[in-house]
C-alpha positions as CSV (number, residue, x, y, z in Angstrom):
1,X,-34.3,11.4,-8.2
2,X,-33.9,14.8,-10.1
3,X,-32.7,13.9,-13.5
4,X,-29.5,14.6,-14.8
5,X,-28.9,18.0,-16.7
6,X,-26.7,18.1,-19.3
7,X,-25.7,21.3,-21.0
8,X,-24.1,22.2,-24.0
9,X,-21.8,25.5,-24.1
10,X,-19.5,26.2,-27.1
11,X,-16.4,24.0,-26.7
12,X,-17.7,22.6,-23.4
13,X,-20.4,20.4,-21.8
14,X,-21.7,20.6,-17.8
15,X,-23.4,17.9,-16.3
16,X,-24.8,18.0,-12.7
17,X,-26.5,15.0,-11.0
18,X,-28.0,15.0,-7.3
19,X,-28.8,11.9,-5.0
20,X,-29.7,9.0,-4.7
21,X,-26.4,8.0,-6.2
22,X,-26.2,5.7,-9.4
23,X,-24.1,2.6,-9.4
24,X,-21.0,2.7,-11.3
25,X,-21.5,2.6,-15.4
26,X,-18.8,-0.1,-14.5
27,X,-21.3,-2.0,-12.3
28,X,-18.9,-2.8,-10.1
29,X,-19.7,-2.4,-6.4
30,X,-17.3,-0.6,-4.1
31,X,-16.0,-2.3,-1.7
32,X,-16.7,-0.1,1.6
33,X,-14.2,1.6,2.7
34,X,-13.6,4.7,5.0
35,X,-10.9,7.7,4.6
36,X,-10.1,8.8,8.4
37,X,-10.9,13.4,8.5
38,X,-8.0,12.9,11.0
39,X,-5.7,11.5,9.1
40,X,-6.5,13.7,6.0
41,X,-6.2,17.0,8.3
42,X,-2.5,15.7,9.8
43,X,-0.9,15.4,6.6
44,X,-2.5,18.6,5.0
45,X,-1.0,20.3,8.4
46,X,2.2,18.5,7.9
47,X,3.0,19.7,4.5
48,X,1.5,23.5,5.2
49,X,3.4,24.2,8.1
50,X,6.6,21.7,8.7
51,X,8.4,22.3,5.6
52,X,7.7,26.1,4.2
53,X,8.7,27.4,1.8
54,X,8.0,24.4,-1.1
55,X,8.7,26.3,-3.9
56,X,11.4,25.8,-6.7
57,X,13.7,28.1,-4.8
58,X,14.2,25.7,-2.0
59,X,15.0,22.4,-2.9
60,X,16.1,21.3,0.5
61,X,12.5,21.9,2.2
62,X,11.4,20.2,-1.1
63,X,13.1,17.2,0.0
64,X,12.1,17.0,3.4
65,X,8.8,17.5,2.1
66,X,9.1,14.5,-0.2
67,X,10.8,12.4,2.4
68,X,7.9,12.5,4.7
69,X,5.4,11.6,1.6
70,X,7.3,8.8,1.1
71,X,7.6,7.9,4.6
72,X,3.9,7.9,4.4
73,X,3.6,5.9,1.3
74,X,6.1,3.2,3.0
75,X,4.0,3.1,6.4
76,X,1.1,2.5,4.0
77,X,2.6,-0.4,2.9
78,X,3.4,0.7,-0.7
79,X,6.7,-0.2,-2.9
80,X,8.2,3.5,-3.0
81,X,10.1,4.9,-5.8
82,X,12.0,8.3,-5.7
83,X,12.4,9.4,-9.2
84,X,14.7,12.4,-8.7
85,X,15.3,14.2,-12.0
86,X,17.9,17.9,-12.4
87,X,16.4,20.9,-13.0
88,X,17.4,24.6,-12.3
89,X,20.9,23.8,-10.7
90,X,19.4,21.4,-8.5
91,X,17.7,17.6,-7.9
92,X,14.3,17.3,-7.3
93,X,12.3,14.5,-6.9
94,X,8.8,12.7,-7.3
95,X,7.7,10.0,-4.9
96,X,5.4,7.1,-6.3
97,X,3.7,4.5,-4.6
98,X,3.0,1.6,-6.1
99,X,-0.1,-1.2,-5.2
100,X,-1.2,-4.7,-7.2
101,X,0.7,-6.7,-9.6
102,X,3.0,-5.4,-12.0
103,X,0.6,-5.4,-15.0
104,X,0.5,-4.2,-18.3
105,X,-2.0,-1.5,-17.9
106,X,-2.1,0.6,-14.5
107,X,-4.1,3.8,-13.5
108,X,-2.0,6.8,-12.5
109,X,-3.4,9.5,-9.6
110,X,-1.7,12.4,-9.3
111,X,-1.2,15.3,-7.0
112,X,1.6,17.9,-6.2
113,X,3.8,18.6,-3.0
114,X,5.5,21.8,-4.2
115,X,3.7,25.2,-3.1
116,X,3.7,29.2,-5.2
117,X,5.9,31.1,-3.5
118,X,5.7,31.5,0.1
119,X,2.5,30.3,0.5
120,X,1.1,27.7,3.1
121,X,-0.4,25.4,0.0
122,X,-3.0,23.7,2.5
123,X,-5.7,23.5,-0.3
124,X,-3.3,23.9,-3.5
125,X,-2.2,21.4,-2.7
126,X,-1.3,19.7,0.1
127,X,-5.1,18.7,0.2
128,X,-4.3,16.3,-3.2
129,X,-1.6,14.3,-1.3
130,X,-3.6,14.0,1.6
131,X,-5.8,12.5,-0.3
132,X,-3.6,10.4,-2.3
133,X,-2.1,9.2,1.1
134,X,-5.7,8.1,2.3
135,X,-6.1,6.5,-0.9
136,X,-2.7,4.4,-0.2
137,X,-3.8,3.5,2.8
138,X,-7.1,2.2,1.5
139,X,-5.6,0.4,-1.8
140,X,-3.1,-1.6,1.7
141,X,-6.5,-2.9,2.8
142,X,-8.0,-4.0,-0.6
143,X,-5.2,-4.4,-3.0
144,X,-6.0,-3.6,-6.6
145,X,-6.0,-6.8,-9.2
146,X,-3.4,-4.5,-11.7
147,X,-0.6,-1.9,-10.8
148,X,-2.2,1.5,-9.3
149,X,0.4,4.2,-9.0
150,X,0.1,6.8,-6.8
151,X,2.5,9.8,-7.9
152,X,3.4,12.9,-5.6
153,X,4.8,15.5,-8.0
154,X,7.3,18.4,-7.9
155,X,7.5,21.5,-9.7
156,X,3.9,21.8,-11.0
157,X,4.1,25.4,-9.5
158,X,5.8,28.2,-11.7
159,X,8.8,28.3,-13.3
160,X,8.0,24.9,-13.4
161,X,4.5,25.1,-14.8
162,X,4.0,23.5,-18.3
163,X,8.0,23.3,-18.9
164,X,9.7,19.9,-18.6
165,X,11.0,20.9,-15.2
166,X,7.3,20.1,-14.6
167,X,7.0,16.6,-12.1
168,X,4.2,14.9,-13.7
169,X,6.2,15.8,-17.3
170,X,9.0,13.7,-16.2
171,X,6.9,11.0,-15.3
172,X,4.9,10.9,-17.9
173,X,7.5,11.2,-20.2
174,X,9.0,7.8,-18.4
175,X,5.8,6.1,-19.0
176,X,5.3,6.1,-22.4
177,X,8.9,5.3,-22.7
178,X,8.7,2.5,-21.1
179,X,5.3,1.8,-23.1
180,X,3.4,1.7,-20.2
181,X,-0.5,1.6,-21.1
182,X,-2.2,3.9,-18.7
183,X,-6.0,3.0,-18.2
184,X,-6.8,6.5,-16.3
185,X,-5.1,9.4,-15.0
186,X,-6.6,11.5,-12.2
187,X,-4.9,14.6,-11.4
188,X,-6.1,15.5,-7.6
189,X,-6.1,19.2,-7.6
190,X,-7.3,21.2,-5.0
191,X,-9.8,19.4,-3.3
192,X,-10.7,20.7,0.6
193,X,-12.4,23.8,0.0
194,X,-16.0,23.6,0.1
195,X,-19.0,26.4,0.7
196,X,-22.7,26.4,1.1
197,X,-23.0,30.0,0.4
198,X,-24.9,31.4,-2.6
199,X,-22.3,33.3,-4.9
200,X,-19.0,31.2,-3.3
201,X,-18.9,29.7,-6.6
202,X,-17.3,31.9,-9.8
203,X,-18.3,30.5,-13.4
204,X,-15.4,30.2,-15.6
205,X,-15.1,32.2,-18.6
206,X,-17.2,30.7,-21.6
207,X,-19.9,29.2,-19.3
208,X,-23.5,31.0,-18.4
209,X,-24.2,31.7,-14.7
210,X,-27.5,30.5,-15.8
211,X,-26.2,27.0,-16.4
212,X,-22.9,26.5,-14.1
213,X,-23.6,26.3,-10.3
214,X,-22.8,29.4,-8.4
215,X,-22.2,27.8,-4.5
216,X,-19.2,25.8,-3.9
217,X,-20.4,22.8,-2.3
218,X,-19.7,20.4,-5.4
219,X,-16.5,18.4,-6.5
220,X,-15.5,19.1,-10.5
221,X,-14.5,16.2,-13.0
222,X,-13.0,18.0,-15.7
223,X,-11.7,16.2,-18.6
224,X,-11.3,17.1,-22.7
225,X,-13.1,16.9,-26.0
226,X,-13.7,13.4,-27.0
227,X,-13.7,11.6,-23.6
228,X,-17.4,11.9,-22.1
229,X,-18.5,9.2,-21.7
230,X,-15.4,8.5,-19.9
231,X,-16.0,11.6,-17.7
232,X,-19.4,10.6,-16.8
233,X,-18.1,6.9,-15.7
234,X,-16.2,8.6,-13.3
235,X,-18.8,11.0,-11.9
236,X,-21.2,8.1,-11.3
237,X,-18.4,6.2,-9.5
238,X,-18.0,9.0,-7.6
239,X,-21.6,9.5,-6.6
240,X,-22.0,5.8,-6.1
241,X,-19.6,6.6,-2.9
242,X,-20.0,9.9,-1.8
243,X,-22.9,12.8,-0.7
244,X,-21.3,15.2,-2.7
245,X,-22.1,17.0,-5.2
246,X,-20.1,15.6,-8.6
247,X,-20.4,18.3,-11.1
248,X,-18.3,17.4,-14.9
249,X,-17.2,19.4,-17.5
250,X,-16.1,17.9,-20.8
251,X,-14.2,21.0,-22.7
252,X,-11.9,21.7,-25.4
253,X,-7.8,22.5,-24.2
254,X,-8.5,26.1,-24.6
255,X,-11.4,27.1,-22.1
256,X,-9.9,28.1,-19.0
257,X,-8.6,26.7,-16.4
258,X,-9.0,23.2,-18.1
259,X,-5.2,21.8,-18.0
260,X,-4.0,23.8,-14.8
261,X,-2.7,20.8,-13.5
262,X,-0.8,17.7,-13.4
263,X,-3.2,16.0,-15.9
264,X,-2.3,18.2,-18.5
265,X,1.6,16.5,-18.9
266,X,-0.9,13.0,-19.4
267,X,-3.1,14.8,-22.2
268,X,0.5,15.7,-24.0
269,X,1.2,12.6,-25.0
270,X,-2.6,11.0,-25.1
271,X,-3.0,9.5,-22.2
272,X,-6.9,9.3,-21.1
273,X,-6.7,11.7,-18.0
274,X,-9.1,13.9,-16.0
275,X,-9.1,16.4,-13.4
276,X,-10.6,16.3,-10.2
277,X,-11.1,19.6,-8.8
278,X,-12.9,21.7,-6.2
279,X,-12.2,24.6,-8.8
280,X,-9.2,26.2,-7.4
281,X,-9.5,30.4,-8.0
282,X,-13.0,29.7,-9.5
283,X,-14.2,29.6,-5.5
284,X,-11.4,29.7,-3.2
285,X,-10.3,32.8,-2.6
286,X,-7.3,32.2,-0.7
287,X,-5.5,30.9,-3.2
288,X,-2.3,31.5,-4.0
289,X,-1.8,33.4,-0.6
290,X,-0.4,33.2,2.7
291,X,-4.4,32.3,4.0
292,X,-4.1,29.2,2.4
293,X,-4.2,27.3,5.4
294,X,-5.3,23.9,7.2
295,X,-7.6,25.2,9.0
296,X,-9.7,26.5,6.0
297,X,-10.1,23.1,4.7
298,X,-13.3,21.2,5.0
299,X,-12.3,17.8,6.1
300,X,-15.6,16.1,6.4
301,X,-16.4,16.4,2.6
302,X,-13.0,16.1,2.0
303,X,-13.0,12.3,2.9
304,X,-15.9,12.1,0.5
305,X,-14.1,12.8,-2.3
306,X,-11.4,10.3,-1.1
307,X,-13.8,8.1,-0.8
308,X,-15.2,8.5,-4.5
309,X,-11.7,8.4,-6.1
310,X,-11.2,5.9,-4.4
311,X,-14.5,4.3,-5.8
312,X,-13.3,5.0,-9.5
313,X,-10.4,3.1,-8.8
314,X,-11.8,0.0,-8.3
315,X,-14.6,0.3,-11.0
316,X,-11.6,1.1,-13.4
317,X,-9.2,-1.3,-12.1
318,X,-12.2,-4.2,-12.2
319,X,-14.0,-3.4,-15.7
């Protein structure tokens, strides 16, 4: 086994690990389970092509869009809330999906339905709900021994975007009013697009190309200042289940691309909360544009990261 680097950069640190993977920090075994490539690809189509556009501007494709996540959810076998909340003349609505006993603690994962503009939103980020529907699936077959919510947010796209029109803001927000101790948040975000080409990968500003990978085949834990050992318990939960690549980066708010997602409405009011990321505009170029499409997904390694959240989950759940 190669050992593992770990970098220092300014306000950030990089670590990198390759196989054979390392048991959880946790030591808790994962139970095996399977995410279905199938599966993963029907619901990434479903949202990218069946209810366009998913923007702020229409509401009403919104809620068709959130009806069939929580028709999902329900099929699953979860208990289903609709928290629909007003914003810019209209309702919209997250859709969470509950598993386990209604304990003190839970972990929260996180992804968003709502697409930029026009665009398809396969990767950004109909690929996170896939995901988190695979995971709901999985959590039916081995149920959790405390509460695991599964949230499908709204809005996260501009105007939305760090206002409290923001989903995961709203249901954040309800959480610590309710004084709801969160164990972990994992904001899914972005996480089908994978490359083996040299170059496919862009280094965020702040980093050295020396010292970040530069080909797109790896999955990013990103979490902030304070919280790596934390970080690095996930990664290893995540290698423990899957081939791929787990690459973390432990920064300060202010580098980058660091809380450009749902995970950042969880860091607002000090919840412990990461990002799990295939790096968004850092490697996929399509972003943000009408190419953003199912097709461009890779599905394979896809189910590995299902797989390895899904991992964490029950090393965080059981520790």
């Amino acid at each position: 086994m190669r050992a593992a680097i770990t970098l220092l950069l300014g306000s950030a640190a990089l670590a990198s690990c390759s196989q054979p993977r390392p048991r959880p920090a946790a030591e808790v075994a994962c139970r095996a389970a399977r995410a279905d490539e199938a599966r993963l690809r029907t619901d990434v189509e479903a949202l990218a092509t069946r209810f366009l556009p998913r923007s702020a501007a229409h509401p009403k494709n919104l809620d068709r869009a959130a009806a069939y996540v929580a028709g999902a959810f329900r099929a699953a076998g979860a208990e289903v809330e609709e928290q629909a909340y007003p914003a810019y003349r209209a309702t919209y609505r997250n859709v969470l999906a509950r598993f386990g006993p209604d304990t003190p603690e839970r972990i929260v994962l996180g992804a968003h339905y709502d697409a930029a503009g026009d665009d398809p939103g396969a990767d950004d980020d109909a690929s996170g709900i896939a995901g988190l529907v695979e995971i709901a699936r999985m959590l039916a077959a081995s149920p959790p021994p405390i509460r695991v919510e599964l949230a499908a947010y709204t809005l996260e796209e501009p105007p939305g975007f760090a206002t409290e029109a923001m989903g995961s803001v709203v249901h954040a927000r309800s959480l610590k009013a309710a004084d709801v101790r969160v164990r972990l948040m994992m904001s899914l975000e972005m996480i089908g697009t994978f490359s083996d080409v040299p170059g496919s990968q862009e280094v965020p500003i702040g980093l050295s190309r020396s010292a970040f990978p530069t080909t797109g085949d790896f999955i990013a834990v990103v979490g902030r200042r304070g919280h790596a050992g934390m970080v690095s318990e996930i990664a290893a939960a995540m290698r423990y289940a899957s081939s791929v690549p787990v690459v973390t980066l432990v920064a300060s708010r202010d580098t980058p691309g660091v809380d450009l997602a749902d995970h950042r409405s969880f860091w607002d009011l000090d919840y412990p909360a990461v990002m799990v990321t295939d790096t968004a505009f850092f490697r996929n170029p399509r972003y943000h544009t009408p190419e953003d499409t199912p097709d461009t997904l890779d599905y394979r390694r896809m189910a590995e990261v299902v797989e390895g959240v899904h991992c964490v989950v029950q090393a965080v759940a059981r520790r």
